[in-house]
Every structure is written in structure tokens, then in C-alpha cells.
FIKOLZA-1660 file (N, C-alpha, C; in steps of 0.1 Angstrom, whole numbers, plus 5000, padded with zeros to 4 digits):
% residues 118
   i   px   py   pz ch aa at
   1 4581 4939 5402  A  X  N
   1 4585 4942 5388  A  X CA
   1 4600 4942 5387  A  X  C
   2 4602 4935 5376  A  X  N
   2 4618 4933 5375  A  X CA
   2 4624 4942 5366  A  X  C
   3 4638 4951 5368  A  X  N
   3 4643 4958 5353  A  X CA
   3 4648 4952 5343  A  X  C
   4 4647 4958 5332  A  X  N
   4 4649 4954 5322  A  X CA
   4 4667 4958 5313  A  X  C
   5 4677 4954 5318  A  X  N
   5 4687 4960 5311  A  X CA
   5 4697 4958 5302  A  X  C
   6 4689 4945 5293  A  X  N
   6 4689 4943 5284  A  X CA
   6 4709 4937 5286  A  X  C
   7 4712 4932 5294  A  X  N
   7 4727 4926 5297  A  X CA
   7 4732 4919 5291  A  X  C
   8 4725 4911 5282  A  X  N
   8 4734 4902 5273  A  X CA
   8 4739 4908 5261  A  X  C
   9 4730 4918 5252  A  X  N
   9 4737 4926 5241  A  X CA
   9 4749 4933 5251  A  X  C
  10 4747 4937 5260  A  X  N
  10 4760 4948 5260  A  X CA
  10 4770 4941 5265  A  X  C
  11 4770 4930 5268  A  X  N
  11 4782 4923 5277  A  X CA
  11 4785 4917 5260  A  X  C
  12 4781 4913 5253  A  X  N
  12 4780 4907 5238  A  X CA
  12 4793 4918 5231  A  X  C
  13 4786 4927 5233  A  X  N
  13 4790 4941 5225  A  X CA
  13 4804 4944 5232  A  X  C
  14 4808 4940 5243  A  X  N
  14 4820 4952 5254  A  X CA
  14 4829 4937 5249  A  X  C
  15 4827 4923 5252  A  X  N
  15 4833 4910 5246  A  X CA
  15 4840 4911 5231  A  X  C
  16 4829 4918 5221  A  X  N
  16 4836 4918 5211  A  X CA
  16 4847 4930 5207  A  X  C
  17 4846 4938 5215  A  X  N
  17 4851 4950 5209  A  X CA
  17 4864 4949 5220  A  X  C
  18 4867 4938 5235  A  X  N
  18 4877 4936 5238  A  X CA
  18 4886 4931 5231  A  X  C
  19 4882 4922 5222  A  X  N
  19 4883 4907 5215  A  X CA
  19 4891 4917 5204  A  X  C
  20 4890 4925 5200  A  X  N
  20 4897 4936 5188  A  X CA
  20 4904 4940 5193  A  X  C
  21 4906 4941 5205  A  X  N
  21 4921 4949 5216  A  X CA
  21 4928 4940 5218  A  X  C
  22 4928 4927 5215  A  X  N
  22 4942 4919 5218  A  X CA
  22 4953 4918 5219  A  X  C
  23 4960 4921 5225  A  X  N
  23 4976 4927 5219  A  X CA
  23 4978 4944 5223  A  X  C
  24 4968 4949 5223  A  X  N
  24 4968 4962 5223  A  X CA
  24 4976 4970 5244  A  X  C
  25 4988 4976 5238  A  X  N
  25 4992 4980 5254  A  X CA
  25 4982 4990 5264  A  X  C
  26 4988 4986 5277  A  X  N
  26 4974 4992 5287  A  X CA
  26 4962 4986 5290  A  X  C
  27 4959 5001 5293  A  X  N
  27 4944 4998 5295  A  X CA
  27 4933 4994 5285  A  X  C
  28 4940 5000 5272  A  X  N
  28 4933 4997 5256  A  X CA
  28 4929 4989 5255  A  X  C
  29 4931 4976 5260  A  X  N
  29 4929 4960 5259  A  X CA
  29 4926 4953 5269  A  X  C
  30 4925 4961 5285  A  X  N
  30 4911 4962 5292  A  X CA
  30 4902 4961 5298  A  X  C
  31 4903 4981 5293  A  X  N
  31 4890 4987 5302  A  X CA
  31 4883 4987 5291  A  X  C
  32 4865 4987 5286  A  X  N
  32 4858 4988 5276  A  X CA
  32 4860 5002 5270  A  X  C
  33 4863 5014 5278  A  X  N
  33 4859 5024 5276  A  X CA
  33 4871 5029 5268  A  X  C
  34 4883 5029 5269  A  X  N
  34 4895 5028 5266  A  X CA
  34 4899 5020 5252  A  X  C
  35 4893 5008 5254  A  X  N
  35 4891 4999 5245  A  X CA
  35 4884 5001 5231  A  X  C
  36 4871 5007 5234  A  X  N
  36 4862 5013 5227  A  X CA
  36 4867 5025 5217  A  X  C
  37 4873 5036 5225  A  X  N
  37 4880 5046 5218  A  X CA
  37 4896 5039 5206  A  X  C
  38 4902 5031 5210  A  X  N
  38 4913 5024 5205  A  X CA
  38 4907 5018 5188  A  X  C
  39 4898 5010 5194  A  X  N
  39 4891 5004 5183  A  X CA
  39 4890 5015 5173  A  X  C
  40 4882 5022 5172  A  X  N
  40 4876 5036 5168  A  X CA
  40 4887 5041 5158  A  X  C
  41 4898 5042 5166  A  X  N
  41 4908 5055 5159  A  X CA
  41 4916 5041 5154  A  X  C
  42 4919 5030 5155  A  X  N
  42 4922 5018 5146  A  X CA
  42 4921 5015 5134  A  X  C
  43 4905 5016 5136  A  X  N
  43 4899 5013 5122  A  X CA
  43 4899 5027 5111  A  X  C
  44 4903 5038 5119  A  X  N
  44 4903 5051 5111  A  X CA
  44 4916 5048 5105  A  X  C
  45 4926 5046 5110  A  X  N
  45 4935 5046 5105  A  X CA
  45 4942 5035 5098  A  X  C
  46 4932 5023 5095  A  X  N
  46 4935 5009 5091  A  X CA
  46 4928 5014 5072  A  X  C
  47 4915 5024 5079  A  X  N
  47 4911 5029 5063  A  X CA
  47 4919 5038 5058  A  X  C
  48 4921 5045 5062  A  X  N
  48 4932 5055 5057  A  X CA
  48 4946 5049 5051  A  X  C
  49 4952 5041 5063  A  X  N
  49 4963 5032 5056  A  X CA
  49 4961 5028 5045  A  X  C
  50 4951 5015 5041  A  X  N
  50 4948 5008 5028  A  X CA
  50 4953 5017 5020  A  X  C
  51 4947 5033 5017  A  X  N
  51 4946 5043 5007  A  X CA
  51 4962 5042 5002  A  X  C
  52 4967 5042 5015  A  X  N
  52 4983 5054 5011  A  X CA
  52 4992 5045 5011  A  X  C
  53 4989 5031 5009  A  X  N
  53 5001 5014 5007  A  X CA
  53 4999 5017 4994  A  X  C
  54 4987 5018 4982  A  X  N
  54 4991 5021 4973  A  X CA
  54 4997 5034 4966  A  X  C
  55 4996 5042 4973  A  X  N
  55 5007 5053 4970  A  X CA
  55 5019 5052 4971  A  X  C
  56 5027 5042 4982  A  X  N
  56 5040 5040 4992  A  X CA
  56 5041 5034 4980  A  X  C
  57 5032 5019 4975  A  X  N
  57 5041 5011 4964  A  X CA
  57 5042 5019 4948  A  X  C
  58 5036 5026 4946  A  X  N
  58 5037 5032 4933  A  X CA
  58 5052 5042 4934  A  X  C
  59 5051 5045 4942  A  X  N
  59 5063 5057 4947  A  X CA
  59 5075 5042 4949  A  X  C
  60 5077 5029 4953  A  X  N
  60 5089 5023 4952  A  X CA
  60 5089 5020 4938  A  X  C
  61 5080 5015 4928  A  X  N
  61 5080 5010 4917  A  X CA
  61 5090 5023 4910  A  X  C
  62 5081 5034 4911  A  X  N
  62 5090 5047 4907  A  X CA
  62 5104 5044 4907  A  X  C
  63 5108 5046 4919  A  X  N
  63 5121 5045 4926  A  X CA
  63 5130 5037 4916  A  X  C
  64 5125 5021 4918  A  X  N
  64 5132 5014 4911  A  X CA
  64 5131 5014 4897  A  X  C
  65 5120 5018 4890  A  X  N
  65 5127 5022 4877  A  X CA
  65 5133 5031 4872  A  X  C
  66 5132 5040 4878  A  X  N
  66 5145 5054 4880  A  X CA
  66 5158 5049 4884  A  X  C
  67 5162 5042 4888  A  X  N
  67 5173 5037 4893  A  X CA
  67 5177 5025 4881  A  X  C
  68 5171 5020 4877  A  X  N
  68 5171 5010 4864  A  X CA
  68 5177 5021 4854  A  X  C
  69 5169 5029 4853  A  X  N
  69 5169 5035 4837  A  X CA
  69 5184 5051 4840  A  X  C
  70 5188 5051 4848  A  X  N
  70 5194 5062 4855  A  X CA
  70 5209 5052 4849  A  X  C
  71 5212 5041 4854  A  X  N
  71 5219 5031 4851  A  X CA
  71 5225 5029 4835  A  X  C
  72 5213 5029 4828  A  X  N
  72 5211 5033 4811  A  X CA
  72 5221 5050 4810  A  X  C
  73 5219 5056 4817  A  X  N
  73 5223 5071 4814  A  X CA
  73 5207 5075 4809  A  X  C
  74 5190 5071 4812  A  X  N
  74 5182 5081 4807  A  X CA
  74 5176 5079 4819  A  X  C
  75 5167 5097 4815  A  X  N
  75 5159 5099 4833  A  X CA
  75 5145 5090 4826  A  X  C
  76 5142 5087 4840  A  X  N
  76 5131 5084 4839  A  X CA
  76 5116 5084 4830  A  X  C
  77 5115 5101 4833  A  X  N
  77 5104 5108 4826  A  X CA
  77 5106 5109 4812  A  X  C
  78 5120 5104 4809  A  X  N
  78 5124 5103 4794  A  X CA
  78 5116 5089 4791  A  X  C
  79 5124 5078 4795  A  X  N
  79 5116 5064 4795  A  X CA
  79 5103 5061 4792  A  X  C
  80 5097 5067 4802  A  X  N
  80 5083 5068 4798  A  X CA
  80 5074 5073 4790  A  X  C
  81 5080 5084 4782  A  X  N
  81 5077 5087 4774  A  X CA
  81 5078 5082 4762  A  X  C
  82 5090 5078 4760  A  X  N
  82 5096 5067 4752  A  X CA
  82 5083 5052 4749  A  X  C
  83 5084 5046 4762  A  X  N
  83 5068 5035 4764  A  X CA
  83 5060 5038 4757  A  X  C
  84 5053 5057 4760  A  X  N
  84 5047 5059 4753  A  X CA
  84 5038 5067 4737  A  X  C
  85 5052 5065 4733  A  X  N
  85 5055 5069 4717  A  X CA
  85 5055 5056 4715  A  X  C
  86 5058 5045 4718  A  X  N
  86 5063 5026 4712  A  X CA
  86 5047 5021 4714  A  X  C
  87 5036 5027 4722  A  X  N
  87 5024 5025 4725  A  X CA
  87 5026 5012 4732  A  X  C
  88 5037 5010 4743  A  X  N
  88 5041 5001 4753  A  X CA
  88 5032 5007 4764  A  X  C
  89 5020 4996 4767  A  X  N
  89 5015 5000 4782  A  X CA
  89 5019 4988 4793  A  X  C
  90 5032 4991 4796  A  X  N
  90 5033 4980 4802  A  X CA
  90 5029 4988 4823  A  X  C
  91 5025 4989 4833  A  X  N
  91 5024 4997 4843  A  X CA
  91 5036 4995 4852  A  X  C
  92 5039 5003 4860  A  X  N
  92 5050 5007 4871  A  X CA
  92 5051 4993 4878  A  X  C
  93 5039 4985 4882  A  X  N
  93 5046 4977 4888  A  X CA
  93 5056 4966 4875  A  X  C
  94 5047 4964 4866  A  X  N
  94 5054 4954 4859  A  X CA
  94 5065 4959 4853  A  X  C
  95 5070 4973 4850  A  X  N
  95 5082 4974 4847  A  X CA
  95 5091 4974 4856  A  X  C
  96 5085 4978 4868  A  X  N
  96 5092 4970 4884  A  X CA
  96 5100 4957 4885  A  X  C
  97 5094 4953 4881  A  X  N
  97 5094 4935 4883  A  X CA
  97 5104 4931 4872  A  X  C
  98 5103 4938 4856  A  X  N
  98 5106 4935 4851  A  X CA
  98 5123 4944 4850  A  X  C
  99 5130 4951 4859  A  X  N
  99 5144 4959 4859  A  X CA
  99 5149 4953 4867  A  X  C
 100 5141 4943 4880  A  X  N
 100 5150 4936 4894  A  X CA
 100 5151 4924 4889  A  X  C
 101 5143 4915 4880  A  X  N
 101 5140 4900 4882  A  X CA
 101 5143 4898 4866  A  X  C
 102 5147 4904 4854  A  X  N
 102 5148 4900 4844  A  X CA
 102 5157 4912 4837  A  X  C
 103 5171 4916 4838  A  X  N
 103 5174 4929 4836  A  X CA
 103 5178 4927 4820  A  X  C
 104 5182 4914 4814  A  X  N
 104 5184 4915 4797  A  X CA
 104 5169 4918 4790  A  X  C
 105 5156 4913 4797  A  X  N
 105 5142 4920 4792  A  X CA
 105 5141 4934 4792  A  X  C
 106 5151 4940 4804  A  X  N
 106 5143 4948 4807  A  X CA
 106 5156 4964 4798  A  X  C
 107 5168 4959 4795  A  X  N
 107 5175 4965 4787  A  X CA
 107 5175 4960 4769  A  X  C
 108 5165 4950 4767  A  X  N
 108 5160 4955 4757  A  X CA
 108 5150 4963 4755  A  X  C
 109 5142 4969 4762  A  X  N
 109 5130 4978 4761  A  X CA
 109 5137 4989 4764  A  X  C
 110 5152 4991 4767  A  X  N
 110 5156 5003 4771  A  X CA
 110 5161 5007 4756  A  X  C
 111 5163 4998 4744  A  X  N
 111 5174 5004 4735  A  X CA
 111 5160 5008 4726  A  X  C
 112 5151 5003 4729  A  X  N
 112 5139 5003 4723  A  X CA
 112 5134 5019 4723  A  X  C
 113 5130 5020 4734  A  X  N
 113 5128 5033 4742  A  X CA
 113 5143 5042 4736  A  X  C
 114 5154 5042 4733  A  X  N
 114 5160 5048 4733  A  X CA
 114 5161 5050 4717  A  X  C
 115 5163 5040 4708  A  X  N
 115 5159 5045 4695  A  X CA
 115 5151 5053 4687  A  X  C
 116 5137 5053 4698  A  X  N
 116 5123 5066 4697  A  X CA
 116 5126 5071 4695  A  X  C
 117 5137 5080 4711  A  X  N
 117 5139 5090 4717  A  X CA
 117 5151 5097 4707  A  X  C
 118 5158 5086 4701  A  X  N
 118 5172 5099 4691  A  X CA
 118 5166 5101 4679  A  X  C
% end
């Protein structure tokens, strides 16, 4: 009677989960067991990342339109408020885009904003 230990799924399984350690330094990239754990805390933190790239970019968009409108002599939180008394929904990235890549668009929306505001 022969055993049964089912060797092709696991060699299948230890193959693929090497195959995701590529690059990875040490033993991580490997030993399975080592390997196995890497993978694991990778993908925890590959989901978690995704989350907080769009925090990172909302927080630069910030940045640079604070630095746009700071330029003007008005804060920020002024600005925006301003957008939204003019019932301008334009969002952080596109007013982003629009204070580095087009700055005569983007200081007419400031005199705009600023006419509201006096």
C-alpha cells in the first residue's frame, strides 16, 4: 500500500508563493517558510498602502494649492470657501493641476474667489 501525500498541490503551492518572493532579500525568497510569512505581511501592507496613497495625494494637492493661493496673499481655507459660495465644484486634484499647469486659469478663479470674499 502506497502513501498518499498529495505532492503536486504542495510543491504547486511552495512554487507559487516562491515565485512572489522574487527580488525579495535572504532567506524570504528561499526558504518556503520564510517566504510564506513575507508574502503574508506584503500583501497586508500592499492593502493598507493602496488606503493611505490616497490620503498622501490629497494631502499634496492640499499643499499645492496652499502654496498657489498663499502667493495671492489668501489662506487656503479662505479659497475654498470662496469655490464654495461661486458653487465652483471643481476637486483638489483638479485645482492641483490647474495652479502648476495653467496659472492665468487658475488666477482668474482667484479674483473670482476673491470678489465673493470682499
Amino acid at each position: 500500500m502506497t502513501r498518499v501525500t498529495n505532492g503536486v498541490a504542495t510543491r504547486k503551492r511552495r512554487k507559487r508563493v516562491l515565485k512572489q518572493t522574487r527580488g525579495f532579500f535572504g532567506n524570504k525568497s528561499r526558504l518556503f517558510r520564510y517566504a510564506h510569512d513575507a508574502v503574508l505581511r506584503a500583501g497586508a501592507f500592499a492593502f493598507r498602502d493602496r488606503r493611505k496613497k490616497k490620503a498622501a495625494f490629497r494631502q499634496l494637492w492640499i499643499v499645492r494649492i496652499n502654496a498657489a493661493c498663499r502667493a495671492a496673499n489668501i489662506s487656503y481655507s479662505r479659497f475654498m470657501n470662496g469655490l464654495k459660495k461661486l458653487n465652483i465644484s471643481l476637486d483638489r486634484k483638479q485645482l492641483s493641476e490647474l495652479a502648476i499647469r495653467n496659472e492665468l486659469g487658475f488666477n482668474q478663479l482667484m479674483e473670482q474667489v476673491k470678489k465673493v470674499l470682499a
